[in-house]
C-alpha positions as CSV (number, residue, x, y, z in Angstrom):
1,X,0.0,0.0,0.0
2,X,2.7,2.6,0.8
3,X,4.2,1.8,-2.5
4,X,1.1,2.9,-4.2
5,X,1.1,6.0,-1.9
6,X,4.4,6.7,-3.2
7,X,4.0,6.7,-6.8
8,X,1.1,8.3,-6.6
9,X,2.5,11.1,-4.7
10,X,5.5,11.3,-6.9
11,X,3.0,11.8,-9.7
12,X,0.9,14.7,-8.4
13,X,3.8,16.1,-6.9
14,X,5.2,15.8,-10.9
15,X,1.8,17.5,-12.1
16,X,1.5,20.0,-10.2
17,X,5.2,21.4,-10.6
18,X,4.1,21.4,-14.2
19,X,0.8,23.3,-13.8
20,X,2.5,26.0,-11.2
21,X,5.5,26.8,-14.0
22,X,3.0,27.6,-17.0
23,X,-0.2,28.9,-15.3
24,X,-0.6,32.3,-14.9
25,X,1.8,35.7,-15.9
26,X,4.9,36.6,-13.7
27,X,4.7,39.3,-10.9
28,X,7.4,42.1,-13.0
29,X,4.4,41.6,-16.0
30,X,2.0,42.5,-13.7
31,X,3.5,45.3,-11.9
32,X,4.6,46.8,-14.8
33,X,2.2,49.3,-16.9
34,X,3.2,51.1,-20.4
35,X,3.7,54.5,-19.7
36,X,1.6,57.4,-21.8
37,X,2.9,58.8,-24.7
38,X,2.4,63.1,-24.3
39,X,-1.0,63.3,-26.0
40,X,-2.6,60.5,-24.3
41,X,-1.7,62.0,-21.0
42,X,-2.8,65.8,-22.5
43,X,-6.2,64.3,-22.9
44,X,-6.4,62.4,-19.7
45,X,-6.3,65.7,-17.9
46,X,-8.0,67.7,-19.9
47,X,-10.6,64.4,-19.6
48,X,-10.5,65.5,-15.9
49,X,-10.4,69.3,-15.8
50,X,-13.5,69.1,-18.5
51,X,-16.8,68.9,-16.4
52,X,-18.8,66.2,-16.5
53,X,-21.8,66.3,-18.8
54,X,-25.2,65.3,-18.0
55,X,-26.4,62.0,-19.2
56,X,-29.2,62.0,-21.6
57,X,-32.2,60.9,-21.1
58,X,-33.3,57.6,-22.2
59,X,-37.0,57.6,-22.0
60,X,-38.9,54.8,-23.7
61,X,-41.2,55.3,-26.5
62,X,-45.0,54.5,-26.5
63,X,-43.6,51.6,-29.6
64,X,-41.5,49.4,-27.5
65,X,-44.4,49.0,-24.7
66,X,-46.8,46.3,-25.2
67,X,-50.7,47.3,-25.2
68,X,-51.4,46.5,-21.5
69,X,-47.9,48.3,-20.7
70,X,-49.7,51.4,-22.6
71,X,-52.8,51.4,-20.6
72,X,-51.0,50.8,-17.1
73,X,-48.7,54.5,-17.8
74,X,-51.3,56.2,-19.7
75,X,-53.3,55.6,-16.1
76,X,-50.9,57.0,-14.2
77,X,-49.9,59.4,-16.4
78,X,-53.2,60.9,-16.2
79,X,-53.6,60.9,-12.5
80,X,-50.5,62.4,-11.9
81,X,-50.9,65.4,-14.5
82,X,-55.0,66.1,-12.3
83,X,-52.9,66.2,-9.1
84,X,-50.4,68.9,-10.8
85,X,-53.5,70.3,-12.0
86,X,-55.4,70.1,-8.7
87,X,-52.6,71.6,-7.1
88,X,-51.4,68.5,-5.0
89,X,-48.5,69.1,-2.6
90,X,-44.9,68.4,-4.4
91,X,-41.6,67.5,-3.6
């Protein structure tokens, strides 16, 4: 039995010496980063100093809702524009 514990040990120990030398990239690749040429780091900053625009809106169109969809917003749609009418307390 010990025999059989042996070889088999000698084997993984063999596989996984193999495994551990081409898996993966070296620490100095992963530490080291290209560095920017001028204009890439011109625009990074001026990236940074520019400010930040707003995003635009995205609102869907009466097409990509299904029928029910239609009636369920046009519902509330219509309440809330009676309470703005009304004169409902706002945020």
């Amino acid at each position: 039995m010990s025999l059989v514990d042996e070889v088999v040990r000698n084997v993984l120990d063999g596989i996984l010496r193999e495994v551990g030398k081409t898996v993966g990239t070296g620490k100095r690749s992963r530490r080291r980063k290209r560095s920017l040429t001028p204009t890439e780091r011109l625009r990074r900053i001026e990236k940074l100093l520019k400010p930040a625009s707003r995003q635009t809106s995205r609102k869907k169109t009466t097409r990509t809702r299904s029928t029910t969809q239609q009636k369920r917003v046009g519902a509330k749609t219509r309440t809330h524009r009676k309470s703005l009418r009304r004169g409902a307390a706002t945020r």
